[in-house]
C-alpha positions as CSV (number, residue, x, y, z in Angstrom):
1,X,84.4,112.7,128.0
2,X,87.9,112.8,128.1
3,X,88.7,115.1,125.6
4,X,85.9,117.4,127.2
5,X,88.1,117.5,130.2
6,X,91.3,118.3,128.2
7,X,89.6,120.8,126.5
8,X,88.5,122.6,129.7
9,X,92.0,122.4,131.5
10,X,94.3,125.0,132.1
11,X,97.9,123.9,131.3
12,X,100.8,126.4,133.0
13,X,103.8,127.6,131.0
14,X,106.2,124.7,132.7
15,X,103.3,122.0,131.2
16,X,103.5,123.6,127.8
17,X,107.2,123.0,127.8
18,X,107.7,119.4,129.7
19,X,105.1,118.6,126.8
20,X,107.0,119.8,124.2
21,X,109.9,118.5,125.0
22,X,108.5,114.6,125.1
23,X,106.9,115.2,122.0
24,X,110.0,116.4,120.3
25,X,111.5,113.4,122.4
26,X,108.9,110.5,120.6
27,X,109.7,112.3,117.5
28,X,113.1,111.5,117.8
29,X,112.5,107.9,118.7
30,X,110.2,107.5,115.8
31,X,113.1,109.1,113.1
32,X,115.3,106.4,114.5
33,X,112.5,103.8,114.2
34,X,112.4,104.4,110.6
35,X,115.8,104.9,109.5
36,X,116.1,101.2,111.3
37,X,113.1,99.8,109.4
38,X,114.8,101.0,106.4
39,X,117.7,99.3,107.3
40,X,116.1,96.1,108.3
41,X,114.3,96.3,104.5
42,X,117.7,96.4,103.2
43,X,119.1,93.3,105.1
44,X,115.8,91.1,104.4
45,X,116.4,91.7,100.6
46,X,120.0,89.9,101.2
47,X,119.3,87.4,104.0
48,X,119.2,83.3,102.9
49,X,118.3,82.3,106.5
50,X,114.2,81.6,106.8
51,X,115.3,82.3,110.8
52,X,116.8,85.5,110.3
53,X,114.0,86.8,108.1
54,X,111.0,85.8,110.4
55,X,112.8,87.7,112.6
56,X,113.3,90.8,111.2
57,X,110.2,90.8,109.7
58,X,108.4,90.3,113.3
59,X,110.9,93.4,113.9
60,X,110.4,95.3,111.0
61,X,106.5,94.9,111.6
62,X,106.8,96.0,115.3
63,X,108.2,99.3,114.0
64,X,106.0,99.9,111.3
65,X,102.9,99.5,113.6
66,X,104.2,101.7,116.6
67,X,105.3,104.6,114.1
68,X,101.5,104.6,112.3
69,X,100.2,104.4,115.9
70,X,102.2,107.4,117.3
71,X,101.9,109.5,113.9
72,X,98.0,109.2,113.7
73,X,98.6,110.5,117.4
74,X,100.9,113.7,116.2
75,X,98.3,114.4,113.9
76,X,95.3,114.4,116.4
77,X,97.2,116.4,118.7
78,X,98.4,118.9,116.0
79,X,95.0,119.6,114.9
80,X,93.6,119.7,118.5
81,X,96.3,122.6,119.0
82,X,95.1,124.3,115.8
83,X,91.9,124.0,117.2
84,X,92.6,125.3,120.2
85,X,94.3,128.3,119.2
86,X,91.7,129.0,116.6
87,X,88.9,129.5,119.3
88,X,91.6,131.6,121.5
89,X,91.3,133.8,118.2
90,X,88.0,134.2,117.9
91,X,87.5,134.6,121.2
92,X,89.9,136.9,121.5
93,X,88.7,138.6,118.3
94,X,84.8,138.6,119.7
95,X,85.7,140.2,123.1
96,X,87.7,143.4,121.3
97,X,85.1,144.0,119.2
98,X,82.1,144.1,121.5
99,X,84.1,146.7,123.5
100,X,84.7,148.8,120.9
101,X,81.7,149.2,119.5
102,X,79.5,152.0,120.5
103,X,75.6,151.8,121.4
104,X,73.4,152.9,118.6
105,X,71.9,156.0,119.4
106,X,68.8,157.0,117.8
């Protein structure tokens, strides 16, 4: 139901942008995420503390989880947007041939 309504919204110019800017926004969050898992990999390989590793593993798994979750989300939205501008095409396409035809006269 809720993607029907999405789907039948009309988003202004200024909505476009404010929503490309916080995606590019989480994007950035999530690059930073996983650089810092990488580093927290690194440091687990040299830690001797059992407290230290639980942790960073508790961390490490807290990052891994919120990047899957936000990625599977990028991808939905990117192929909604395909899909979106794919019917704007045909649609498009449809209405500029059916005024350019001309009636068959016989």
């Amino acid at each position: 139901m809720a993607l029907a309504k999405i789907y039948k919204m009309k988003f202004s110019k200024k909505t476009g942008f404010i929503s490309f800017i916080v995606f590019i926004f989480i994007n950035v969050i999530v690059f930073y995420l996983i650089r810092e898992s990488i580093r927290i990999s690194d440091t687990l390989e040299h830690a001797e503390n059992d407290e230290l590793i639980k942790t960073l593993e508790n961390k490490q798994l807290f990052i891994e989880i919120f990047t899957s979750i936000f990625l599977i989300i990028e991808i939905t939205v990117i192929l909604f947007i395909i899909f979106l501008i794919t019917k704007y095409i045909f649609k498009f396409l449809k209405t500029s041939i059916t005024q350019h035809q001309t009636p068959n006269i016989k």
